[in-house]
N, CA, C and O atoms as a DFTB+ gen file, in Angstrom:
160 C
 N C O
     1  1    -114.513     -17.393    -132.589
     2  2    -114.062     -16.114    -133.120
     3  2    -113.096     -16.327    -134.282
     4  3    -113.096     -15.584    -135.262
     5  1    -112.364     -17.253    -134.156
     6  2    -111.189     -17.548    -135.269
     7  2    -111.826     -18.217    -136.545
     8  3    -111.202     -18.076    -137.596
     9  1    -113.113     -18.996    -136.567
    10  2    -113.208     -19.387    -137.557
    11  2    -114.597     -18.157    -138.166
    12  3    -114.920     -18.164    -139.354
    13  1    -115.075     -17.471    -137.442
    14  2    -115.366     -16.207    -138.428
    15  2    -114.265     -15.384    -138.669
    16  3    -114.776     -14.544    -139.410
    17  1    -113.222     -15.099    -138.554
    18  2    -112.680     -14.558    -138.953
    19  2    -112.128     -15.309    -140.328
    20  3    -112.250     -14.700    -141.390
    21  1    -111.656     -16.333    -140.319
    22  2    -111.745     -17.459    -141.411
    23  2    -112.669     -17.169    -143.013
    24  3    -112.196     -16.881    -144.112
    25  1    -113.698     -17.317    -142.727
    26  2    -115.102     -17.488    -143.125
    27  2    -115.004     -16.034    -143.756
    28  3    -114.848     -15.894    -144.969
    29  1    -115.106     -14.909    -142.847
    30  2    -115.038     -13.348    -143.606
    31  2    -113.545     -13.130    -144.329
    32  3    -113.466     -12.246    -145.182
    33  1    -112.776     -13.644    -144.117
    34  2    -111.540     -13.663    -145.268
    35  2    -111.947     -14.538    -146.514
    36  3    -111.709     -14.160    -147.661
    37  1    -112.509     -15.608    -146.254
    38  2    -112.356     -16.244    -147.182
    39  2    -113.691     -15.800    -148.394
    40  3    -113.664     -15.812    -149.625
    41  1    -114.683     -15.466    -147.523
    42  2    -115.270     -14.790    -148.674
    43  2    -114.875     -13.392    -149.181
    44  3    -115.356     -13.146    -150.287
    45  1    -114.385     -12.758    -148.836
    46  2    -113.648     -11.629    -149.424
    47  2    -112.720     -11.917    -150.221
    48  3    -112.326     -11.136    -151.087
    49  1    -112.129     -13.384    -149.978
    50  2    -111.092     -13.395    -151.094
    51  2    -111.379     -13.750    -152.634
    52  3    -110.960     -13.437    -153.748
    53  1    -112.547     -14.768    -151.919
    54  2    -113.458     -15.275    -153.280
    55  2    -113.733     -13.924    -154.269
    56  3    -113.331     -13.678    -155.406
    57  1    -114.574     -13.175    -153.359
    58  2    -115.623     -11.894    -154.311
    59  2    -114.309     -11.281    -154.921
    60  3    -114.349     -10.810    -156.058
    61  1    -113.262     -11.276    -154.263
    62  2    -112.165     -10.257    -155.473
    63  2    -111.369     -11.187    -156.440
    64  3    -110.567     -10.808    -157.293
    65  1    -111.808     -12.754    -156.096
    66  2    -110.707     -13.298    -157.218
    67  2    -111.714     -13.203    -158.653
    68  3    -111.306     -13.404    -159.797
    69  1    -113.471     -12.757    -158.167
    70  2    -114.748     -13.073    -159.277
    71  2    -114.031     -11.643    -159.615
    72  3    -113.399     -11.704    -160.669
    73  1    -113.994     -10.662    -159.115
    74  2    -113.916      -8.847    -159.822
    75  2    -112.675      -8.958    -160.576
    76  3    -112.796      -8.441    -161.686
    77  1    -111.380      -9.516    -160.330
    78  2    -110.920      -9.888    -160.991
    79  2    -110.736     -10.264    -161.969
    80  3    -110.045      -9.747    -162.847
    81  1    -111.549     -11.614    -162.012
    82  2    -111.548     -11.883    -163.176
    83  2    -112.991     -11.140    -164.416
    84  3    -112.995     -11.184    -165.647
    85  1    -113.921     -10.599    -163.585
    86  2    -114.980      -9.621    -164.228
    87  2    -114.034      -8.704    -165.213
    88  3    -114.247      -8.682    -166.425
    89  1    -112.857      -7.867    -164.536
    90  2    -111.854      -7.059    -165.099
    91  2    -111.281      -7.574    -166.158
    92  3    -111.295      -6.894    -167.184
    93  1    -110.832      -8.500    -166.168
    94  2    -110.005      -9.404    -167.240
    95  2    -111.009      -9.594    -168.350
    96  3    -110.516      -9.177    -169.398
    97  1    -112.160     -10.039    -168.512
    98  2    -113.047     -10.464    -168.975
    99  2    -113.741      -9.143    -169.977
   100  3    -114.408      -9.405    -170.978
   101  1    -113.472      -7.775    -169.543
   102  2    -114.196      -6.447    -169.717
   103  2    -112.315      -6.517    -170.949
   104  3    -111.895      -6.872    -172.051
   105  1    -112.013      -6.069    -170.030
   106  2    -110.656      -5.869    -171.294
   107  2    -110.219      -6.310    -172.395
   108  3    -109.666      -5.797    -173.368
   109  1    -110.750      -8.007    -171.927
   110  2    -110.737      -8.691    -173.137
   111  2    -111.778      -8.194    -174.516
   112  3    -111.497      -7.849    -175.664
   113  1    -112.636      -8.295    -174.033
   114  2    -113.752      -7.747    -174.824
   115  2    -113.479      -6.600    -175.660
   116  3    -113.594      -6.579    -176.885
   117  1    -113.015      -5.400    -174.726
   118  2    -112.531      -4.341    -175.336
   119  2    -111.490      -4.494    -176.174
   120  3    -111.407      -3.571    -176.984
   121  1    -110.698      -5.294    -176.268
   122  2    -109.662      -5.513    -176.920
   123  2    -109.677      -6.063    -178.678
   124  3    -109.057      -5.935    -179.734
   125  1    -110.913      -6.769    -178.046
   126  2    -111.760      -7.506    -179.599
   127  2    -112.533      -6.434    -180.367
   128  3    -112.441      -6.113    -181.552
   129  1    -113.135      -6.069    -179.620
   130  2    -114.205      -4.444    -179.898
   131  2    -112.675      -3.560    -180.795
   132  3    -112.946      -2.863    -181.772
   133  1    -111.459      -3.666    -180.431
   134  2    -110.846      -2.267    -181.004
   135  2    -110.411      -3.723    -182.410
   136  3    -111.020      -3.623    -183.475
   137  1    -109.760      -4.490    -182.303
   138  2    -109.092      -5.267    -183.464
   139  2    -110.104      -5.476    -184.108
   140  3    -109.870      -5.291    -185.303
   141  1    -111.500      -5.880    -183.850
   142  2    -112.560      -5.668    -185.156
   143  2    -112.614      -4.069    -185.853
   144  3    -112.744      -4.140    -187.075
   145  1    -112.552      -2.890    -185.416
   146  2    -112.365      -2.016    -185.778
   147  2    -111.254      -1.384    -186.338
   148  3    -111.232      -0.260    -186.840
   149  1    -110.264      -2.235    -186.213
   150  2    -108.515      -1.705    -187.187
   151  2    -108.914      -2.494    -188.106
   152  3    -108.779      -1.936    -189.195
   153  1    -109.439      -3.759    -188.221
   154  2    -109.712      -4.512    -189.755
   155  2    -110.143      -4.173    -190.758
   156  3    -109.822      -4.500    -191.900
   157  1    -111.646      -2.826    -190.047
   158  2    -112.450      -2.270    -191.085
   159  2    -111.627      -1.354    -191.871
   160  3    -112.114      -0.754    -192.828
């Protein structure tokens, strides 16, 4: 019982450290998307 409980934390922690960084990754982007557009 303790090491599924293990196992279901630890993949939950994984999938939010990936959305995480999915988030980071989206902002960044957006961020480039607006400073190419103050240049024009």
């Amino acid at each position: 019982m303790t090491r599924l409980i293990l196992i279901v934390s630890a993949v939950l922690a994984l999938s939010a450290c990936n959305t995480v960084k999915g988030i980071g990754q989206d902002v960044q982007k957006t961020g480039q998307v607006i400073e190419g557009a103050a240049k024009k």
